[in-house]
DSSP file (Angstrom, degrees, kcal/mol; ACC not computed):
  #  RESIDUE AA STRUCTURE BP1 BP2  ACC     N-H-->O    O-->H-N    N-H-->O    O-->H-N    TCO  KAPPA ALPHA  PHI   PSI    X-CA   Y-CA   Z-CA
    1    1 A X              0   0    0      0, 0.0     2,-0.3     0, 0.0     0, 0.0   0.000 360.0 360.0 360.0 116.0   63.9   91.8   36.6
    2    2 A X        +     0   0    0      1,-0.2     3,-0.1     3,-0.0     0, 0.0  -0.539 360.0 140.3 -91.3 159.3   61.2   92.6   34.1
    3    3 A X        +     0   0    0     -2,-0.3     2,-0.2     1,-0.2    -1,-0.2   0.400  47.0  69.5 178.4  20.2   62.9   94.6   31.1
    4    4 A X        -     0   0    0      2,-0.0     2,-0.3     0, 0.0    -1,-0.2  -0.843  66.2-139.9-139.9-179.7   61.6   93.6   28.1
    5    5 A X        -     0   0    0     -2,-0.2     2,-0.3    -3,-0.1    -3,-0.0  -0.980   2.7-143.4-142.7 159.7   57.9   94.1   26.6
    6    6 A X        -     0   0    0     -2,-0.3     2,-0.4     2,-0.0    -2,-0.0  -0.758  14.4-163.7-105.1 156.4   55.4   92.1   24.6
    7    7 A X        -     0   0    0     -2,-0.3     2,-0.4     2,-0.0    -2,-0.0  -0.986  10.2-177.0-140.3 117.9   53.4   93.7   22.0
    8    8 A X        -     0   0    0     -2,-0.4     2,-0.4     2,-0.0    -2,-0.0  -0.861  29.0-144.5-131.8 141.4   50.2   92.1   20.5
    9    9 A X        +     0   0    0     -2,-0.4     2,-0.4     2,-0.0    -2,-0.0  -0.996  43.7 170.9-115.6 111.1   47.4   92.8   17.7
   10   10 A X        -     0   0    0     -2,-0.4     5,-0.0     4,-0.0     2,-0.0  -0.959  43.8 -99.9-132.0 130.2   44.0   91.2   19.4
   11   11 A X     >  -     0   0    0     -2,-0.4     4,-2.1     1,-0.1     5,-0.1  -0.396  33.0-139.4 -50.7 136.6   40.5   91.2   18.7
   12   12 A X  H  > S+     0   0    0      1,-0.2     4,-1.4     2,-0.2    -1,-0.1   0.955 100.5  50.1 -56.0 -52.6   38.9   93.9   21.0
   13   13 A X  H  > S+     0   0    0      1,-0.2     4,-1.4     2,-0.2    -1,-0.2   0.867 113.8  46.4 -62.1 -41.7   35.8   91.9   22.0
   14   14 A X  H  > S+     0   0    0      1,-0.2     4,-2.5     2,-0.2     3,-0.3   0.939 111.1  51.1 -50.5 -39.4   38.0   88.9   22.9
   15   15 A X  H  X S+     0   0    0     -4,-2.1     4,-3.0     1,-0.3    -2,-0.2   0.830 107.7  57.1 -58.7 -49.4   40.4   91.1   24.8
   16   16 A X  H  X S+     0   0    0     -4,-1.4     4,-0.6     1,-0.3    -1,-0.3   0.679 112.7  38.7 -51.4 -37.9   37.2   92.5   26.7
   17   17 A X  H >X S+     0   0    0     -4,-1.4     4,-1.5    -3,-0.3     3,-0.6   0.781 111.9  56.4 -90.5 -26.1   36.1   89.3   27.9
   18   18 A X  H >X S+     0   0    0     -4,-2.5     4,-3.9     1,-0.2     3,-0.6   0.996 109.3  47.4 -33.8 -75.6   39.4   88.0   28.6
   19   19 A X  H 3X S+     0   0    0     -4,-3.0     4,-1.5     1,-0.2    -1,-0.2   0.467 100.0  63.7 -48.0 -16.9   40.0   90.6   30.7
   20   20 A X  H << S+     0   0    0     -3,-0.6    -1,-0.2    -4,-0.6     4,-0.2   0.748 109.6  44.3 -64.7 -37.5   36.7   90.5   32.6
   21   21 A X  H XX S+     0   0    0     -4,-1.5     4,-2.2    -3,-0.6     3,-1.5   0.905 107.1  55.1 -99.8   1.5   37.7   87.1   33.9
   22   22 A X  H 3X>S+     0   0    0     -4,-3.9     5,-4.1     1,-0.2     4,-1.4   0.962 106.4  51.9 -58.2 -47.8   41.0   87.7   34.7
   23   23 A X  H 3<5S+     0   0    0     -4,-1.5    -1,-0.2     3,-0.2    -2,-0.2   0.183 104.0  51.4 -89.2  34.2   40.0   90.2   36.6
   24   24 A X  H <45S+     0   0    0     -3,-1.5    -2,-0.2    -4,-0.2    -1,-0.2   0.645 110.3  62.4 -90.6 -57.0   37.2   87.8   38.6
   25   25 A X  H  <5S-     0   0    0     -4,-2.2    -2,-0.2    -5,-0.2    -3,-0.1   0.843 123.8-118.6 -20.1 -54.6   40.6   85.9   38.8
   26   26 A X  T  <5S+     0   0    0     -4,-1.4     2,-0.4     1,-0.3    -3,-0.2   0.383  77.4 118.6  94.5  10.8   41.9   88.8   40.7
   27   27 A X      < -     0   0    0     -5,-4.1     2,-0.4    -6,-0.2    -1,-0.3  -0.754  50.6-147.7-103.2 155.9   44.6   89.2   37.6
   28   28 A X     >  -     0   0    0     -2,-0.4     4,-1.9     1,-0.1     5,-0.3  -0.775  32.5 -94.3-117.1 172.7   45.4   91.5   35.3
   29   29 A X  H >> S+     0   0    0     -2,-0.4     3,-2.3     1,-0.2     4,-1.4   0.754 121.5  47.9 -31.6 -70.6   46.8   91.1   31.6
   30   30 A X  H 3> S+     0   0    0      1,-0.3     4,-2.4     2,-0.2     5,-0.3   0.877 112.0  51.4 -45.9 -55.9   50.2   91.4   32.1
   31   31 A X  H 34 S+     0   0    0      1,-0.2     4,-0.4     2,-0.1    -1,-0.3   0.811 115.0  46.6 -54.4 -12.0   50.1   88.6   35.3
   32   32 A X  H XX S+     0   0    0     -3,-2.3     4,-3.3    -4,-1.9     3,-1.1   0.981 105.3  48.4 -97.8 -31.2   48.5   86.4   33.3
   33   33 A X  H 3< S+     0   0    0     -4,-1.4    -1,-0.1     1,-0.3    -2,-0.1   0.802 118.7  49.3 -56.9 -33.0   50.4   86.6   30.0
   34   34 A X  T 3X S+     0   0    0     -4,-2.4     4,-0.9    -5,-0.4    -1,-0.3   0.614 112.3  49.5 -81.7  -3.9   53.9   86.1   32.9
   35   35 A X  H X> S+     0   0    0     -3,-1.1     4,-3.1    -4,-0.4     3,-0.8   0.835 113.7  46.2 -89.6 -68.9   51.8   83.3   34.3
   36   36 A X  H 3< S+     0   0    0     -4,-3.3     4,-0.4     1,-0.3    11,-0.2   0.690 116.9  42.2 -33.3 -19.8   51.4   82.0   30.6
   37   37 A X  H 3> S+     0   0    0      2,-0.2     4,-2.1    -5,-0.2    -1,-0.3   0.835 107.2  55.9-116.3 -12.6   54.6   82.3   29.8
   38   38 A X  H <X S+     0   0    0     -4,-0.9     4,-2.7    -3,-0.8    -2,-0.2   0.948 112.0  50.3 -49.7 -57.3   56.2   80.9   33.1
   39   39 A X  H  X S+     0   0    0     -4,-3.1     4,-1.4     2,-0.2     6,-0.3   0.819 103.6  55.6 -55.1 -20.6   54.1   77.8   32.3
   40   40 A X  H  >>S+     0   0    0     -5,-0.4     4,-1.9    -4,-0.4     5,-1.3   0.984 114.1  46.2 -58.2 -78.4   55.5   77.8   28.4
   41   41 A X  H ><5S+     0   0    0     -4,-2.1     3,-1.0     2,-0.2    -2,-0.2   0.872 112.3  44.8 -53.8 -63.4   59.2   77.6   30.4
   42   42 A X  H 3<5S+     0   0    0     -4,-2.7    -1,-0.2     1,-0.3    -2,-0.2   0.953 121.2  41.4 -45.3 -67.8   58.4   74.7   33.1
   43   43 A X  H 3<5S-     0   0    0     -4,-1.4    -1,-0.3     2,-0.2    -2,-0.2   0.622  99.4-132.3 -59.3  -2.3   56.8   72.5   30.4
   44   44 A X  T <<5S+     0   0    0     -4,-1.9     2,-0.3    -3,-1.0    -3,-0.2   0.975  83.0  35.5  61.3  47.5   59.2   73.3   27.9
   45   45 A X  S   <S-     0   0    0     -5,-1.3    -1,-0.2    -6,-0.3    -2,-0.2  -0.895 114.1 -34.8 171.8-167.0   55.8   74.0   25.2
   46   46 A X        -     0   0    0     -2,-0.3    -6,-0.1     2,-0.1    -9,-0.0  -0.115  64.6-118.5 -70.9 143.4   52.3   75.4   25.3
   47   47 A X  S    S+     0   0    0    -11,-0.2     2,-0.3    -3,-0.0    -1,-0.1   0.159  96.2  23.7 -83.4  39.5   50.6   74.4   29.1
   48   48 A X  S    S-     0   0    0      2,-0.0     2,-0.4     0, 0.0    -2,-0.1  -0.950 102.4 -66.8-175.6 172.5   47.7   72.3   27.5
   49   49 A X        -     0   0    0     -2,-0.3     2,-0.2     1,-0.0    -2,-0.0  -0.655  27.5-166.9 -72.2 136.6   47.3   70.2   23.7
   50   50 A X        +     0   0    0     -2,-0.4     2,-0.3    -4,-0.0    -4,-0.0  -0.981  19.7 168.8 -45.4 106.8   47.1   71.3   20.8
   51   51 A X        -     0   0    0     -2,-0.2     2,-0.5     3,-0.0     0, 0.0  -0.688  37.7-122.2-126.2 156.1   46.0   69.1   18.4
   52   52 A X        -     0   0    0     -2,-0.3     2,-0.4     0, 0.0     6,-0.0  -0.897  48.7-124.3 -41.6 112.8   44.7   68.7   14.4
   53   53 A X        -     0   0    0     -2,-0.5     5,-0.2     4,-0.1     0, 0.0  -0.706  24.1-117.5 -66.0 127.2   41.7   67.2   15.0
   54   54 A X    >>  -     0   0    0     -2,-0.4     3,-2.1     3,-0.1     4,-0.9  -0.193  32.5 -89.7 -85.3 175.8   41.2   63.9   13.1
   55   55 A X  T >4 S+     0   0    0      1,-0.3     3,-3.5     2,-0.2     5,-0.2   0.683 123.6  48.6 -37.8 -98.7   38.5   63.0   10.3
   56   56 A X  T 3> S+     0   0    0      1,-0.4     4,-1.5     2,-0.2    -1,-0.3   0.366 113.2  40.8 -14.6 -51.9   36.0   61.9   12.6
   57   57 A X  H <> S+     0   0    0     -3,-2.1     4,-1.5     2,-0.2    -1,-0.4   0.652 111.0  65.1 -77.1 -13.0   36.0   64.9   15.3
   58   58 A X  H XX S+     0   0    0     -3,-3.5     3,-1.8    -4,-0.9     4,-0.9   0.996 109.8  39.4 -39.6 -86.0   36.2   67.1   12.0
   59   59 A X  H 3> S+     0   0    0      1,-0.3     4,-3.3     2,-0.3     5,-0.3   0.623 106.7  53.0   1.1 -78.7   33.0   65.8   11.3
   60   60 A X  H 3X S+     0   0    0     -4,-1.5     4,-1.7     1,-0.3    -1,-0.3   0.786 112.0  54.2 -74.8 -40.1   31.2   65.6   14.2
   61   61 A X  H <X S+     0   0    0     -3,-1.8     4,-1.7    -4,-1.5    -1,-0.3   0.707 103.5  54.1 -36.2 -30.0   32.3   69.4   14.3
   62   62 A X  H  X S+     0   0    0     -4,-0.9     4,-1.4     2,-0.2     6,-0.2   0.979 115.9  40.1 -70.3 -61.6   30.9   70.3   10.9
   63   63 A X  H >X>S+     0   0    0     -4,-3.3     5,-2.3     2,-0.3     3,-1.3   0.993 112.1  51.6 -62.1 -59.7   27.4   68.8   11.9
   64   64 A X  H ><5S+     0   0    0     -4,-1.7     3,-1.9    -5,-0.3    -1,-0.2   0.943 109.6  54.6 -40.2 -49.4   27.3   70.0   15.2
   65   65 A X  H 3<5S+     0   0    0     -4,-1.7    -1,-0.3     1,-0.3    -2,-0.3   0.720 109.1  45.0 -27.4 -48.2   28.1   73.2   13.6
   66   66 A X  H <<5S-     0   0    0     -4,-1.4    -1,-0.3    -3,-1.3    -2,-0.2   0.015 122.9 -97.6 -95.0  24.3   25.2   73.0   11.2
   67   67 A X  T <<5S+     0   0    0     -3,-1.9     2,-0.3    -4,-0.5     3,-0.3   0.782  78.3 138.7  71.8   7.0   22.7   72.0   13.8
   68   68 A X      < -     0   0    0     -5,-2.3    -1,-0.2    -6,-0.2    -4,-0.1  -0.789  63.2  -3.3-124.4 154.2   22.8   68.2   13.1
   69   69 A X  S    S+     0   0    0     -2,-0.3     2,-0.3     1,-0.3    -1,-0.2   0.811  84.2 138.9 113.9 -17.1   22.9   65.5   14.7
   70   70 A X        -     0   0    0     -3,-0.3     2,-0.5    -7,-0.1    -1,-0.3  -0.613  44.6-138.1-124.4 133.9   23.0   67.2   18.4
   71   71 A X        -     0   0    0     -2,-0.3     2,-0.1    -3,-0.1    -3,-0.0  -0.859  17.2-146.7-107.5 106.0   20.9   65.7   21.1
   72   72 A X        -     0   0    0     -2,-0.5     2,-0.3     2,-0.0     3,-0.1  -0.368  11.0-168.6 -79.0 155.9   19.1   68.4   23.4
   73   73 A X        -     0   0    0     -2,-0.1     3,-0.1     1,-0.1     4,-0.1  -0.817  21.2-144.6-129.8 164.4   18.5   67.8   26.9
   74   74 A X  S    S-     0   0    0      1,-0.5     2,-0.2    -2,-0.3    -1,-0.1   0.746  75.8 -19.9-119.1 -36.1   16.2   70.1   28.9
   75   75 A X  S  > S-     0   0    0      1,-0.1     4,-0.8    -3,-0.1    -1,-0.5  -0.780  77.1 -73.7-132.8-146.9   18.5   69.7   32.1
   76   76 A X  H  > S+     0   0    0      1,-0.2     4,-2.1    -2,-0.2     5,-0.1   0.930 124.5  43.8 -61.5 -46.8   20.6   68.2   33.8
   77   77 A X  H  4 S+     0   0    0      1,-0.3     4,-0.4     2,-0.2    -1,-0.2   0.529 110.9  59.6 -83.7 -15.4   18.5   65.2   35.0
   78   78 A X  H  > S+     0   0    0      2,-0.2     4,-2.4     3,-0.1    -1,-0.3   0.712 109.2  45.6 -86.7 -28.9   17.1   64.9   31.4
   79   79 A X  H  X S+     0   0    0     -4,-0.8     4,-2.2     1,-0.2    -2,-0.2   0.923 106.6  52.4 -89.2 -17.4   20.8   64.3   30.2
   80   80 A X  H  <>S+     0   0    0     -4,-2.1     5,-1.8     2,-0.2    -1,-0.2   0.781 108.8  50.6 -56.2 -31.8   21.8   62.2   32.5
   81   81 A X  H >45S+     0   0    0     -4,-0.4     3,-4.0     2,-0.2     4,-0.5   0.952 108.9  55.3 -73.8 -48.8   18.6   59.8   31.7
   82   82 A X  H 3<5S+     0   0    0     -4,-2.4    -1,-0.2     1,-0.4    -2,-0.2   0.906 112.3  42.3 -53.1 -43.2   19.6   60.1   28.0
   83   83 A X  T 3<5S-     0   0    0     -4,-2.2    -1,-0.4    -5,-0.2    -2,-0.2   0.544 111.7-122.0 -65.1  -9.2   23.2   58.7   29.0
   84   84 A X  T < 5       0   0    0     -3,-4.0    -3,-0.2     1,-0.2    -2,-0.2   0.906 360.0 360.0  61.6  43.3   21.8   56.1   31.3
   85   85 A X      <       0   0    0     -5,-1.8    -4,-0.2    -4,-0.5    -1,-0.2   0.326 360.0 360.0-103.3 360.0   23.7   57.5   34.2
């Protein structure tokens, strides 16, 4: 029985792309927020990590962030070489 409602303050733009792929999904907000929240209840917490991230991926975010540091590949087959795959 649904019989309660949830009420939310969102950025528009996010909300706009959300909703575009939900509905590629073939959902809309409301199934996915009961899908979200179903998953909440079977795992007993959020359905994926949530983490701090420690010093070292801090880091390596900050630079990446600033543009350093980053190795470009020009495709696929160029990043693969660089990885030695």
């Amino acid at each position: 029985m649904k019989d309660s409602t949830v009420r939310a303050r969102i950025d528009s733009g996010l909300k706009k792309d959300v909703e575009g792929i939900l509905d590629r999904l073939g959902l809309n907000t409301t199934q996915a927020i009961s899908l979200f929240f179903h998953q909440i209840a079977l795992r007993k917490g959020l359905p994926f990590d949530v983490m701090i991230p420690n010093e070292e991926t801090r880091k390596v975010l900050e630079e990446t962030d600033e543009g350093k540091n980053l190795i470009v590949c020009k495709d696929a087959d160029d990043m693969f070489r660089k990885l030695g795959i």
